[in-house]
N, C-alpha and C positions, 0 to 999 in steps of 0.2 A: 086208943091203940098204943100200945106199948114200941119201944122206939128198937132200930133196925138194928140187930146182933148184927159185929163181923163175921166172917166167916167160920174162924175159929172159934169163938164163942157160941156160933152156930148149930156149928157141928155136936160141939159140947153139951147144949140144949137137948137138940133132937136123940142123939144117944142117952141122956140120963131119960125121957121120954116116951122112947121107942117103942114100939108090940112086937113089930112084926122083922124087925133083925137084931142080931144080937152078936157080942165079941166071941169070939171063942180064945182065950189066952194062949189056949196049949198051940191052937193053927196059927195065932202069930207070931210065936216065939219057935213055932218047925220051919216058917218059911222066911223068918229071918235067919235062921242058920241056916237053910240053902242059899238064900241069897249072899252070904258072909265066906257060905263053901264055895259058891260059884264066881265069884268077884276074885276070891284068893288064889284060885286055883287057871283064870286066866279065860274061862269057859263065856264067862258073860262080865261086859264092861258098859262104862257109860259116856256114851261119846260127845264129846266137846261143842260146841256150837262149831269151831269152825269145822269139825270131822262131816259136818252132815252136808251132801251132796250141793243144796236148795237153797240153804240158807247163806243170806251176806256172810263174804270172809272180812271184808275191814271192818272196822268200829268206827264207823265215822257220822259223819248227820245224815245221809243217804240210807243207813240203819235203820237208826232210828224210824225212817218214813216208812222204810220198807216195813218193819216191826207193825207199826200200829196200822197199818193197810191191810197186811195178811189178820192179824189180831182183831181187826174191825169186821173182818167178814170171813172169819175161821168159824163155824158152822153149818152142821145139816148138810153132806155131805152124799151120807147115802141112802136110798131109795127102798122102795119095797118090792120094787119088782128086779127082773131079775138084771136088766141092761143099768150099767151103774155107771157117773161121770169119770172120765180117764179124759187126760190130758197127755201128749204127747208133745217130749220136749226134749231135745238133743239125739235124738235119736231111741230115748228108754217112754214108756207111759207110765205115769203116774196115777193112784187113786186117792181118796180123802183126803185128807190135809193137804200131802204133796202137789194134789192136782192142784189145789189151791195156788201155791206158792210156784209152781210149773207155768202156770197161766200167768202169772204176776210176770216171773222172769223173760217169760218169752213176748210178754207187751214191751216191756224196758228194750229187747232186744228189738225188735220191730221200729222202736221211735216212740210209742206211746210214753210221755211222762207221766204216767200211771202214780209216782208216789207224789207227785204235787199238788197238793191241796186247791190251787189256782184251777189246774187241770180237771180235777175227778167232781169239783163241786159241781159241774154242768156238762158232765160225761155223757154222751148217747145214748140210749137204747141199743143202737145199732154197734155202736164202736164197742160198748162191754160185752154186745155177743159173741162181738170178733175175736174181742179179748178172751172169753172163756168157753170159743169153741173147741170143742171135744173130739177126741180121735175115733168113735164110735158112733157120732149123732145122736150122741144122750146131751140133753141139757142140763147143766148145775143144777141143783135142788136150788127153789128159792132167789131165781133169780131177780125178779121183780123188789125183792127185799135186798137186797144186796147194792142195785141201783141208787135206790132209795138211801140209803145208809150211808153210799158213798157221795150222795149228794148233803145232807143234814151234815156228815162230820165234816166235810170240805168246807162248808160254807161257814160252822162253827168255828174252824179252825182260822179263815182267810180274815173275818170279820172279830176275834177276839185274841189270836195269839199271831199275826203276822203272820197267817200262812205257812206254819210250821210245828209240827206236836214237840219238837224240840223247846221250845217257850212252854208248853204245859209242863215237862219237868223241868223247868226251870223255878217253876211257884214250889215245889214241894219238897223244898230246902231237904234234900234228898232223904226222904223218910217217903219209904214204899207204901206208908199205911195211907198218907197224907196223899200219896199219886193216884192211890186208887178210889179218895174219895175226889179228887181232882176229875178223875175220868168217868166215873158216874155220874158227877154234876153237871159234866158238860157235855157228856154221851151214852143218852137215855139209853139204846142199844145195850149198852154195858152193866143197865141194873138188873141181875136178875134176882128178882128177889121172894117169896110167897111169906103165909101165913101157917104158921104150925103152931098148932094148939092154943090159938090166941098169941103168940109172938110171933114178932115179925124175921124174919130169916134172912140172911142171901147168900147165896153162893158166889156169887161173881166169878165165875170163871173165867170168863174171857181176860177180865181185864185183870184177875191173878197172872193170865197166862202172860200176857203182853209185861207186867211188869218181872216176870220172871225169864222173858226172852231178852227184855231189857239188860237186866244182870248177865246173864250169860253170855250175851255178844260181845256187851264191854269188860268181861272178865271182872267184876265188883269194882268198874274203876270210872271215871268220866259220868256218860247218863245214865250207868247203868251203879254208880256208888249210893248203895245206901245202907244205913248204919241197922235200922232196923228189919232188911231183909229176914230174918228168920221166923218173922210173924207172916208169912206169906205161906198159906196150906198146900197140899197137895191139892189139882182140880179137880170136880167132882165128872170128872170122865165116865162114861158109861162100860168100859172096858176094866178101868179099874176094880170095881165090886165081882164083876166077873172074875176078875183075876185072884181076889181074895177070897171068893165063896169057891173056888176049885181049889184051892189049897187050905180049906178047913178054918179059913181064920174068920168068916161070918158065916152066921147060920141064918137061914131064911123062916121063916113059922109055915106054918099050912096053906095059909090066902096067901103070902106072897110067893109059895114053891107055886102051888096053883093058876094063880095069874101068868106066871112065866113059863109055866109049861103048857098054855092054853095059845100063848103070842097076843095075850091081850097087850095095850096099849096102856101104859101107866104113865098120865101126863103131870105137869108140871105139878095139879093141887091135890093128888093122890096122896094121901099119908107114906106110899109105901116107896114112893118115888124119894121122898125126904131123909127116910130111911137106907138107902140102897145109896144115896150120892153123900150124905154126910157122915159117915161110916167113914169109910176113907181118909175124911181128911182126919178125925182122930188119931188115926193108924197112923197116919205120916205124921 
């Protein structure tokens, strides 16, 4: 078996490859000038880490935990049915993501030391339902995995880096390529990875994202400095291709218009799955 593309090589792969999507130049060169008209113009901007509601405002080591806590169990959010997880916090509810990081904040408020690795490695059953109960009686998706996860990376972390993901970047003499293979080595959670056409792929989102919240909070400075940032792709979000197939810039073939128009289910080792999330990060 052939050895594991980064992401962006990935990407690169699956596109010269592909059947069933394809670039369309003329749609990403229209909705880059709207996005170039709409940024200039004042209409749409891109807000800062500290502009968002949820997220830590200091840059400090309490970040960092908090980063790789929401980044450890940022997934699978919403449901097929119609009652969906909402987290109620300060008074506003939150859904997907937010609710995630709503439930973090409002444990921290409560007493739970939620970002301590000492803590979450032998967390309850009981205590993370309290943690992520919901303002409607919908339970988190997955939460059984989430437990679980938070017990593996606690216990990785208390028994190899002192109880702190601050010591994992610490190893990866600040080069974000070197963090992200840091974090797959040592949290399997974080590999995601398949096979396309006989090579091996990954996406790794999560832990793209985690090292791109990293940057962000520390403004490209402290844990969050690193030189080769810009080898870091866009994540292969499922909202993304959406967002680039309604403004012309991918086109979908027959089986993949079809599959999507029927609500089939296109999982992780579907060819057309591969194609629909690695598109994107070309684009970026």
């Amino acid at each position: 078996m052939s050895s594991v593309l980064n992401p962006a090589a990935s990407a690169e792969f699956v596109v010269l490859n592909a059947d069933h999507v394809t670039l369309d130049l003329l749609g990403v060169n229209k909705l880059a000038d709207q996005i170039t008209m709409a940024l200039s113009s004042g209409t749409f901007g891109l807000k800062t880490w500290a502009d968002q509601e949820l997220t830590p405002h200091l840059a400090n080591d309490q970040a960092v935990e908090w980063i790789f806590v929401t980044d450890l169990l940022n997934f699978s959010f919403w449901t097929d049915t119609g009652l969906q997880y909402e987290v109620l916090y300060n008074g506003k509810v939150h859904m997907g993501y937010w609710s995630l990081c709503a439930a973090v904040n409002r444990a921290m408020d409560d007493g739970f030391e939620l970002l301590d690795p000492n803590t979450y490695q032998h967390i309850t059953e009981s205590d993370l339902k309290f943690i992520f109960r919901s303002a409607n009686g919908s339970e988190i998706p997955l939460f059984n995995e989430r437990l679980r996860l938070l017990h593996e990376a606690g216990k990785t972390l208390v028994r190899n880096f002192n109880g702190s993901f601050v010591n994992v970047i610490n190893q990866c003499d600040k080069s974000a390529l070197k963090l992200l293979d840091l974090i797959c080595e040592w949290f399997p959670s974080f590999r995601d990875r398949a096979v396309y056409r006989g090579q091996q792929v990954s996406f790794l989102k999560r832990a793209q994202i985690l090292v791109g919240d990293l940057w962000s909070c520390f403004g490209g400075k402290g844990w969050g400095d690193f030189y080769d940032i810009d080898e870091i792709t866009a994540f292969a979000d499922y909202r993304v291709p959406q967002v680039l197939f309604f403004f012309g810039a991918l086109k979908y073939d027959v089986e993949l218009t079809n599959l999507l128009q029927r609500g089939a289910s296109i999982g992780l080792f579907h060819e057309c799955y591969h194609s629909t999330c690695f598109f994107p990060l070309l684009i970026n």
